[in-house]
N, C-alpha and C positions, 0 to 999 in steps of 0.2 A: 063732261066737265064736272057737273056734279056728283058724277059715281066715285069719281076719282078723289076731290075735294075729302069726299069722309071718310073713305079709305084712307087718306094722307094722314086725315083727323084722327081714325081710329089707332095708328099708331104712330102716334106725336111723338113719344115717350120710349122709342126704341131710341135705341144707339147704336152706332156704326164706327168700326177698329178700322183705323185708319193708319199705317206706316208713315214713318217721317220723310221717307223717299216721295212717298205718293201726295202726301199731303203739299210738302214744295211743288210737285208738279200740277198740283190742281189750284193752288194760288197763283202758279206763273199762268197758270192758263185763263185762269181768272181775268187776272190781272190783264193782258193782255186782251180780251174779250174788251174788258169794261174801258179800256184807250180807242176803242173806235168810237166814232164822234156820234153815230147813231143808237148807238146800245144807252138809252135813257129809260127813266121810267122807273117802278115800283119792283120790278125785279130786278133792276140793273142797282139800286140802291138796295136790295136785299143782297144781293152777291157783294156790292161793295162792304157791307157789314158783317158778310160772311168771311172774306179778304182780309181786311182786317183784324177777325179774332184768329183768322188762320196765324198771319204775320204777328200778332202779341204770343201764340203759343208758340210756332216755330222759334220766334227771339231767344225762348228760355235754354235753346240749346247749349247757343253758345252767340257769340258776339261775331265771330264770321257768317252763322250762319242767317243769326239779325239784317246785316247787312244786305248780305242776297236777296232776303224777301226786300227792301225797302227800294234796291234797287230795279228789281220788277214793274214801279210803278213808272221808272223813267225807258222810256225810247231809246233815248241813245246807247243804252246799255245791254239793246238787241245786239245776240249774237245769231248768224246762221245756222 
């Protein structure tokens, strides 16, 4: 755990291209992760923060596409 920790550390400061496609699907997946009633904690509150700025940058698309992320965080708007 510590090898890995400095590794993470040593490249803080990279950044990662992420498509608009992929980015919706890793918020829906998010999002969905963080609605099970056992996913707590100090990672589960980092992912929701992550969800979050995903859902503020997705917004800027467009106003439909605002929507979809927000409704991600509701249940009943699982489809199969």
């Amino acid at each position: 755990m510590a090898a890995a920790t400095r590794e993470m550390h040593a490249i803080r400061l990279s950044r990662i291209h992420v498509h608009v496609a992929e980015a919706m699907g890793l918020l829906g997946t998010i999002q969905l992760a963080l609605r099970h009633p056992k996913n707590t904690g100090a990672t589960a509150d980092r992912m929701r923060l992550l969800a979050q700025q995903l859902e503020t940058w997705l917004g800027r698309v467009g106003p439909a596409t605002a929507k979809l992320c927000e409704l991600g965080w509701n249940p009943e708007e699982d489809t199969e």
